[in-house]
C-alpha positions in Angstrom: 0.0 0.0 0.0 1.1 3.4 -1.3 1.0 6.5 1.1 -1.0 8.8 0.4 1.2 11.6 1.0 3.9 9.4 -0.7 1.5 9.4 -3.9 0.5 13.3 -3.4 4.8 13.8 -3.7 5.2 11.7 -6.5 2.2 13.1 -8.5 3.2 16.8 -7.4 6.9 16.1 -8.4 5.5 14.7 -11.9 3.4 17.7 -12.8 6.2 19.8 -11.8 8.8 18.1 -14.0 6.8 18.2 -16.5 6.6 13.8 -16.5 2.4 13.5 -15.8 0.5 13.5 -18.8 -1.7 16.8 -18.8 -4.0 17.1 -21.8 -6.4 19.4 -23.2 -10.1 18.1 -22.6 -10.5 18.2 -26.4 -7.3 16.1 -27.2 -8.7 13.8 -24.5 -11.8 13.4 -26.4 -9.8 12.2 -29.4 -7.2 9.9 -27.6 -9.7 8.6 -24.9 -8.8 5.3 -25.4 -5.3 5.6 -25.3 -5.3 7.4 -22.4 -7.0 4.7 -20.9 -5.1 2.7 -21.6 -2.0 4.3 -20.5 -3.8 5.0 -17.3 -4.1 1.2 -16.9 -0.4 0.2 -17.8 1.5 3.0 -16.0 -0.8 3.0 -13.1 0.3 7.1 -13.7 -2.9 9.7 -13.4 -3.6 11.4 -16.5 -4.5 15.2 -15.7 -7.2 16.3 -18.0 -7.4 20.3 -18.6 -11.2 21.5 -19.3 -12.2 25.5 -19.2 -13.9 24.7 -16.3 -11.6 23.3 -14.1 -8.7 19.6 -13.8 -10.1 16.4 -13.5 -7.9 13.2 -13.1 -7.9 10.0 -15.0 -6.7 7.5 -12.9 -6.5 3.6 -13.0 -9.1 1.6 -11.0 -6.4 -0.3 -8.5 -4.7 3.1 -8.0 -8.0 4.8 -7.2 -9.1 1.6 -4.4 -5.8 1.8 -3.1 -6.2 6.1 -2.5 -9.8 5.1 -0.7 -8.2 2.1 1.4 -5.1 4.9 2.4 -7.6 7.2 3.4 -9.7 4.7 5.3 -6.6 3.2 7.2 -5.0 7.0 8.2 -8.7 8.0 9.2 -8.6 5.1 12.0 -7.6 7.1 15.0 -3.6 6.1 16.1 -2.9 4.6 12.8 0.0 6.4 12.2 1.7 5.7 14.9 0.5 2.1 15.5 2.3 1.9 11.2 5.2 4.2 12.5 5.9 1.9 15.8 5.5 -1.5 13.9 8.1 -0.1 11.1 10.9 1.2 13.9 10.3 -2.5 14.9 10.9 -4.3 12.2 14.0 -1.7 11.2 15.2 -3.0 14.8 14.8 -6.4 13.9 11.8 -6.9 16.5 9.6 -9.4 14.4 8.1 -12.3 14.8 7.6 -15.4 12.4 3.9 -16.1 10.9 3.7 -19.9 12.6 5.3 -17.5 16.0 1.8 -15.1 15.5 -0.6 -17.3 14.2 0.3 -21.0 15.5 2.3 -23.6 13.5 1.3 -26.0 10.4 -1.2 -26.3 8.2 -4.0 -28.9 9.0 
């Protein structure tokens, strides 16, 4: 799973470098499929430009993972439940699966 401010950075550093694909809304309309289907095997938003404001194209997977980011960091004490478990495992505190969860498979 992606964080979300990891994915806000990496889009934000895209646009600004000039790597994200922006695109007229009327170019869009002509290369819809395309787009798609860049969407889908770069797993990279496509920013769409319309007279009335930006909309996103964005794959499926990438936008289920955005919702399941936001559900996870709106459980209270997340963060630092995720931020104490990684300091653990970077301290080489872990525990085994068979250790957690009993050993062997009936």
């Amino acid at each position: 799973m992606v964080h979300l401010t990891q994915l806000y950075v990496k889009m934000y550093t895209q646009l600004e470098r000039g790597m994200m694909a922006v695109v007229k809304a009327t170019a869009a309309r002509k290369e819809l499929f395309k787009l798609i289907r860049k969407a889908l095997r770069t797993h990279q938003p496509v920013h769409i430009q319309h007279r009335e404001g930006q909309v996103v194209l964005l794959a499926e997977e990438e936008y289920e993972g955005l919702l399941e980011t936001l559900e996870l960091l709106s459980i209270p004490g997340f963060r630092e439940s995720l931020a104490e478990a990684e300091a653990d495992i970077a301290a080489g505190r872990t525990s085994s699966i068979d250790a957690v969860f009993g050993g062997g498979a009936d």
